[in-house]
C-alpha positions in Angstrom: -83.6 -72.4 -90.8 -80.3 -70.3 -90.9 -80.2 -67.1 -89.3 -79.4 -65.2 -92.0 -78.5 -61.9 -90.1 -77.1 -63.6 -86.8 -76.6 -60.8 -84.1 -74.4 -62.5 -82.3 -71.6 -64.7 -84.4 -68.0 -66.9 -84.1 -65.6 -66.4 -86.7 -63.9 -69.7 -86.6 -59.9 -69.2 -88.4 -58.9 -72.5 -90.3 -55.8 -70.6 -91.2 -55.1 -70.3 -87.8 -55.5 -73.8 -86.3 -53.6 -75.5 -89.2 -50.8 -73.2 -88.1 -51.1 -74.1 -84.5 -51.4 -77.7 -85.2 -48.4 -77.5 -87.2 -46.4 -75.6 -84.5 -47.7 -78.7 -81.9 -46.4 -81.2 -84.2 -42.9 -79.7 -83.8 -42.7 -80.0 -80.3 -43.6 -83.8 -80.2 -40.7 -86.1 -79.7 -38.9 -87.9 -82.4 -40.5 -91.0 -82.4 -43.6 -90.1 -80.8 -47.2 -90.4 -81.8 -50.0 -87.2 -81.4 -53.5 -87.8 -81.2 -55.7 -84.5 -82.3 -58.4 -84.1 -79.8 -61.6 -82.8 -81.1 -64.0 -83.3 -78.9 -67.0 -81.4 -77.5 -67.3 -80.4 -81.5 -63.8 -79.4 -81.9 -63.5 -77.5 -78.6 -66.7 -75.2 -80.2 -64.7 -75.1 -83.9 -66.6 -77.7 -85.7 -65.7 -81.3 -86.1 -66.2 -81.2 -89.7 -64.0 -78.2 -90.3 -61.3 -79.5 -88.4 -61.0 -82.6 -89.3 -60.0 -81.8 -93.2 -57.0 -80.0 -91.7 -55.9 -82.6 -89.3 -56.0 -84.6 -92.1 -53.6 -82.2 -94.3 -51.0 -82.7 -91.8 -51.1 -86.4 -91.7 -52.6 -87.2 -87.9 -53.7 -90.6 -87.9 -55.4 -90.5 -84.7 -58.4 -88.4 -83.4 -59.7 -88.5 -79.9 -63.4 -87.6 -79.5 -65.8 -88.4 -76.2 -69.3 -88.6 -77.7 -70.9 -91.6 -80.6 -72.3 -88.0 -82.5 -68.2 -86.6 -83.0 -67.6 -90.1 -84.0 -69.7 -90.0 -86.8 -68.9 -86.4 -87.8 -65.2 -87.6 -87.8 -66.0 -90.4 -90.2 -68.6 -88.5 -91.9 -65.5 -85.6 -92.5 -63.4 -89.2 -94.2 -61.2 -89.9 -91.8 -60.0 -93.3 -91.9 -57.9 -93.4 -89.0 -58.2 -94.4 -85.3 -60.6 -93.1 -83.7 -60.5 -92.7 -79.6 -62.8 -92.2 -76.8 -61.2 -90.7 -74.6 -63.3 -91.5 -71.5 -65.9 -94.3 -70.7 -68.6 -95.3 -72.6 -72.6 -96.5 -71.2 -73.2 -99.9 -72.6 -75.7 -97.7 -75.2 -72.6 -95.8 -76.8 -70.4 -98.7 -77.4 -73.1 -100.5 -79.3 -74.1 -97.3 -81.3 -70.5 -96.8 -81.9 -69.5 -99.9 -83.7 -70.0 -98.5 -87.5 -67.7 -95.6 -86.7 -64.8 -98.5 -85.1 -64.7 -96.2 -82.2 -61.6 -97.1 -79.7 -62.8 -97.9 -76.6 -61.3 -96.9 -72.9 -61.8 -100.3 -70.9 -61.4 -100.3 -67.1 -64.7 -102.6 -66.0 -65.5 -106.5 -66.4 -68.7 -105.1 -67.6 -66.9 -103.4 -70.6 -64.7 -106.0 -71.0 -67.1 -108.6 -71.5 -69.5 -106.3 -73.8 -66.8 -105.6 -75.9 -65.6 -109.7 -76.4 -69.0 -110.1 -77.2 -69.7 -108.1 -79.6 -66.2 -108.7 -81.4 -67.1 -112.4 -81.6 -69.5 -111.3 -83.5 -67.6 -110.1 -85.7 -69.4 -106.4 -84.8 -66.7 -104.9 -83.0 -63.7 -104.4 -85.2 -61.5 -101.8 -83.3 -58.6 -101.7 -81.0 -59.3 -101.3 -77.2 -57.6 -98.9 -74.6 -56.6 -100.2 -71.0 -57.4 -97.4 -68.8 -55.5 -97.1 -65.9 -56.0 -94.4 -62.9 -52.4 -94.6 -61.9 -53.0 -92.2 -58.5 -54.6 -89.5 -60.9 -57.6 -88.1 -61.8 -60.2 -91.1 -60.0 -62.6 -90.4 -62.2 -63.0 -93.4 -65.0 -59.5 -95.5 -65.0 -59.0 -98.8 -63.6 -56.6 -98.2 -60.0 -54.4 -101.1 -59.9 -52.6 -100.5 -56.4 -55.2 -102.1 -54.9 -56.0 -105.8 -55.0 -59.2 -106.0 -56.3 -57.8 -103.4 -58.9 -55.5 -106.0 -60.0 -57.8 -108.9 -60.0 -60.3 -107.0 -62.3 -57.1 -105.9 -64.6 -56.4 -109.5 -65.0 -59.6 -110.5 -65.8 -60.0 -107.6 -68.4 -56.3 -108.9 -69.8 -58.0 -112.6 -70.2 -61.7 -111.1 -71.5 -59.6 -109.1 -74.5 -56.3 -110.5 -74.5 -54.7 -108.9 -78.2 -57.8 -107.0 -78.6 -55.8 -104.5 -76.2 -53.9 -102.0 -78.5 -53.0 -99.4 -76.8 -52.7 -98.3 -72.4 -53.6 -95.0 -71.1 -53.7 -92.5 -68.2 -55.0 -88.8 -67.8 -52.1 -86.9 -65.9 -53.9 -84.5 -63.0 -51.7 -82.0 -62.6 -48.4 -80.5 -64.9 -46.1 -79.0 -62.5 -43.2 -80.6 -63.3 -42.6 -83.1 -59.7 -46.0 -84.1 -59.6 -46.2 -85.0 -63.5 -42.8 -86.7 -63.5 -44.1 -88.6 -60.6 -47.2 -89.6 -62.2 -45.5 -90.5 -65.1 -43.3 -92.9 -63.1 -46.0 -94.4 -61.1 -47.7 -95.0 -65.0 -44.7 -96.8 -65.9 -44.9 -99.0 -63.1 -48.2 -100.0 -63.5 -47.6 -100.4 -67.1 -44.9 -102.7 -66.4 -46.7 -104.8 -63.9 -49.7 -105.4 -66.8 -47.3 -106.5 -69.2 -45.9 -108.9 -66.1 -49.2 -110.5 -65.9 -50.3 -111.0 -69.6 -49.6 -112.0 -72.7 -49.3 -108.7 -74.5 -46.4 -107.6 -76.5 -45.0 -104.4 -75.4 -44.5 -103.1 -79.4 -48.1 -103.9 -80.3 -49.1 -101.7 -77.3 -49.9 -97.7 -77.6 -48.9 -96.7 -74.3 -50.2 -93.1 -74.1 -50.6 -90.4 -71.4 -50.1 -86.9 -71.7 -52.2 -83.5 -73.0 -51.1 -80.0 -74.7 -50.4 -79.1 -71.5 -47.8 -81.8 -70.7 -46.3 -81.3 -74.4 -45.5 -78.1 -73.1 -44.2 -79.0 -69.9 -40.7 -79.5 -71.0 -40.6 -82.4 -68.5 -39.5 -85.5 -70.5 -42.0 -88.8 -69.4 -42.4 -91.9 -71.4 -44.9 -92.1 -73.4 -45.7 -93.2 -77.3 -48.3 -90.6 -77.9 -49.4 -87.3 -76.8 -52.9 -86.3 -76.9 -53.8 -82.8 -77.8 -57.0 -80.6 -78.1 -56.3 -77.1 -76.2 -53.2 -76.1 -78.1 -54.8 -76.6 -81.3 -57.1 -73.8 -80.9 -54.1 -71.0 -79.5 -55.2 -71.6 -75.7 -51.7 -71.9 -74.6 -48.4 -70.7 -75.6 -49.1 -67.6 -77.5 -45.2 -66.8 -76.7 -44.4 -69.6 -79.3 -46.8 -68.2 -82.0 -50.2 -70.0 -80.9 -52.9 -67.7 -81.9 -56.4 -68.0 -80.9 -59.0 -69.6 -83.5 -61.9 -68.1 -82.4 -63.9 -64.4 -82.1 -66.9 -63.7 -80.6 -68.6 -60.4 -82.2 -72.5 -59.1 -82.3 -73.8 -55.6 -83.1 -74.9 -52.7 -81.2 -78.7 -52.4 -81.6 -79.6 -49.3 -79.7 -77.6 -46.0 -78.7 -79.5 -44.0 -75.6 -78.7 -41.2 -73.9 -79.6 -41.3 -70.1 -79.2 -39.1 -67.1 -77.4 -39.2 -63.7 -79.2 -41.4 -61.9 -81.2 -43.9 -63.9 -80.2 -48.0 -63.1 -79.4 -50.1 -65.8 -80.4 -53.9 -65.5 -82.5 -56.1 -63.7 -82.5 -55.4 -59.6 -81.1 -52.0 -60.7 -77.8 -53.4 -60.1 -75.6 -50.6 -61.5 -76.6 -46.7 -60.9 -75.6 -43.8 -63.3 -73.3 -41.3 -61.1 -73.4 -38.8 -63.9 -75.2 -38.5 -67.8 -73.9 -41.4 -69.9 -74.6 -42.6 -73.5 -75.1 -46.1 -73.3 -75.0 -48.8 -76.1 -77.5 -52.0 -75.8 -75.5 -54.7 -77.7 -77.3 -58.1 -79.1 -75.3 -60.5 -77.0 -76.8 -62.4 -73.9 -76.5 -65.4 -71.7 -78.3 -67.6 -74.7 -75.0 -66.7 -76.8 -72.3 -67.3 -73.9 -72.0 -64.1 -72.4 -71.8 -65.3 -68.8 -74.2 -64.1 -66.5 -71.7 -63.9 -63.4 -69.3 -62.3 -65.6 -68.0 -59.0 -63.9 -65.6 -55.9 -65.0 -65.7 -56.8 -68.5 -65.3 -54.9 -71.5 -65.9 -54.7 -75.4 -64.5 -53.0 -78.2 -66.7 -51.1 -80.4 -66.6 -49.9 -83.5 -62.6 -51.9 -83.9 -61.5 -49.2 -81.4 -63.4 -48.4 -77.9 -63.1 -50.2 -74.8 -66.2 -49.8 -73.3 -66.6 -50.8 -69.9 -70.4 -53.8 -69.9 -72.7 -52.4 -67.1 -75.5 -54.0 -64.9 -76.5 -57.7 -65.1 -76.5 -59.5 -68.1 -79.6 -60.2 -70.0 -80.4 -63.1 -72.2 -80.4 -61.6 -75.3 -78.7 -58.2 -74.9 -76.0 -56.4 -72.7 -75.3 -52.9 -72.2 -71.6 -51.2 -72.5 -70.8 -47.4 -71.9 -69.7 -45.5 -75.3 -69.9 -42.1 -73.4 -67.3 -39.9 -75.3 -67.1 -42.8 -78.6 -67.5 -40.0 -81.1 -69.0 -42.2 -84.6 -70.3 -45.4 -82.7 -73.5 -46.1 -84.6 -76.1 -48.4 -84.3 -75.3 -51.4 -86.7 -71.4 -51.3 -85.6 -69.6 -54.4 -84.6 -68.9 -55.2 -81.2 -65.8 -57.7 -80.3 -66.6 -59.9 -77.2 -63.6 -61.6 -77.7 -60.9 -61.2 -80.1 -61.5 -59.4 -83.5 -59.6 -57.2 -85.5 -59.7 -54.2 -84.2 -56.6 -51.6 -82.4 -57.6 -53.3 -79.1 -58.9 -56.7 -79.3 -59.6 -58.9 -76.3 -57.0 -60.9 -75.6 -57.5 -64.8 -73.6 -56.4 -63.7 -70.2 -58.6 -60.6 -70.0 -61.5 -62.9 -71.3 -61.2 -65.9 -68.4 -60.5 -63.0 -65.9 -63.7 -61.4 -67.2 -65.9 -64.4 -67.3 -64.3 -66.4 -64.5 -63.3 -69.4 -66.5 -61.0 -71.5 -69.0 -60.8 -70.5 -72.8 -61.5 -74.0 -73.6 -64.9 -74.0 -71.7 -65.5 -70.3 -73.6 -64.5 -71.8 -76.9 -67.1 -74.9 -76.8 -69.7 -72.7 -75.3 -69.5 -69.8 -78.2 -68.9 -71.9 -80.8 -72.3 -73.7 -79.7 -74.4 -71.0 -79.0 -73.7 -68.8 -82.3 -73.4 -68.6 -85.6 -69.8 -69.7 -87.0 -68.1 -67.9 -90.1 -65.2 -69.8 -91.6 -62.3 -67.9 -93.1 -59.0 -69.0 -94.0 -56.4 -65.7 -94.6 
């Protein structure tokens, strides 16, 4: 059942990614496509709150990872194309063939699954050539080898027009190493079009992410595929805003004397008296346990320094001096609206990570509010 008195809770702005998204869409090229990424649940947002507003702003492409945003995405009733943007176990491209999920394709073994099931008549999508192209070795096809190119050609024969679009992951954005990868792409782009009988304008050759759309390096490619800049990770300079906050309530107000330890292994000691707020938020909602020097704002106003080792269902803050903090108030992990909200670099300083790793995690772990203002 809901919780319906969460302690912990997102409030998820809709307001505030349609804005960013239509910011990103001014940066793209003339002439260039843009694929909205929404995976791991729409970076934490919600697939099926997203999608509606990518829709509004006529994307026609979505790029997801698992066979369970696939569905939300069709589910939501979008009718475009649909991308998975990595590789697939045999498992997922079978359970993904009512949702006419695009494939990444770098193996015989996809290759041939995918022929298969399309002469059938059961696969009905486009497929993606995915190509390594000296970057991020993890699931594209490296062609500078031999045996890379042997396999390529025997992919090219396996799907022949089946192939729609060709894509690389750039590993790195600084501008010499991107405009080298990019080249390198190119290349290798070229040399598949060498060996097969594919028609460079029924090809999608894509490569790129928010951060290379950002870049202000030009590269070549016909489509840019974006998730972080959707949700105001990047680029608050150019009016991104962050999407998300991260807010619980204090549930307990003590006042303790010099000396007591707060936490497990007694981690933190009192040096003087201090009134100390216990606040319903823990490592089960995303409040990292290694997270050190962090802070909250209660009551829209204090910054109060978080104390001792993080629980699973509770930290503790120090409101000594917070004349009016009261159990019940609000406390902003991250964001919020009060005088002195948390802002994205204090939080990845704080919890030693990316805001797009924060995002998915909170967004998972707690209740999400939707407003649009």
């Amino acid at each position: 059942m809901p919780d319906i008195c969460p302690a912990s809770w997102c409030t998820v702005h809709r307001d505030r990614i349609s804005r960013n998204l239509e910011l990103a869409l001014g940066l793209v090229p003339k002439g260039r496509r843009f694929c909205a990424v929404l995976k791991a649940d729409a970076y934490g947002h919600g697939i099926q709150q997203v999608v509606p507003l990518v829709q509004e702003q006529g994307v026609k492409c979505i790029g997801i990872t698992s066979n369970s945003e696939a569905r939300a995405v069709r589910q939501a009733g979008f009718k475009g194309a649909v991308i998975r943007l990595r590789a697939a176990a045999p498992q997922e491209i079978e359970g993904a063939l009512e949702d006419r999920v695009e494939e990444q394709v770098a193996s015989r073994r996809a290759a041939q699954q995918i022929r298969a099931s399309a002469k059938g008549g059961r696969y009905k999508a486009s497929v993606h050539l995915s190509l390594n192209a000296a970057g991020m070795s993890r699931d594209g096809l490296e062609v500078s080898t031999e045996a890379g190119k042997e396999t390529c050609r025997e992919i090219l024969d396996c799907l022949g027009e089946r192939i729609g679009g060709i894509c690389t992951h750039f590993p790195s954005n600084d501008r010499p190493e991107l405009q080298q990868s990019s080249r390198l792409f190119q290349q290798q782009v070229s040399w598949v079009f060498e060996n097969s009988d594919l028609e460079r304008s029924d090809v999608v050759v894509h490569a790129g992410s928010s951060l290379t759309l950002i870049s202000k390096t030009a590269i070549e490619t016909d489509m840019y595929r974006c998730g972080a800049i959707l949700y105001g990770i990047l680029k608050p300079e150019l009016g991104f805003c962050s999407t998300m906050d991260l807010e619980a309530r204090v549930v307990s107000l003590q006042d303790y004397p010099e000396g007591s330890t707060v936490g497990y292994d007694r981690e933190h000691r009192l040096n003087r008296a201090r009134r100390l707020a216990c606040i319903a938020i823990g490592y089960e909602n995303g409040f990292r346990r290694l997270s050190r020097n962090g802070s909250v704002v209660v009551g829209g106003r204090f910054l109060a320094p978080v104390i001792g080792k993080i629980s699973m269902n509770a930290i503790v803050a120090d409101v000594t001096g917070a004349d009016g903090i009261q159990v019940g108030d609000t406390v902003s992990v991250f964001g919020g609206r009060g005088a002195a909200p948390i802002r994205p670099l204090m939080a990845e300083s704080q919890f030693r990570t990316i805001m797009a790793d924060l995002y998915t995690d909170w967004g998972r772990r707690n209740y999400r509010y939707y407003i649009n203002q």
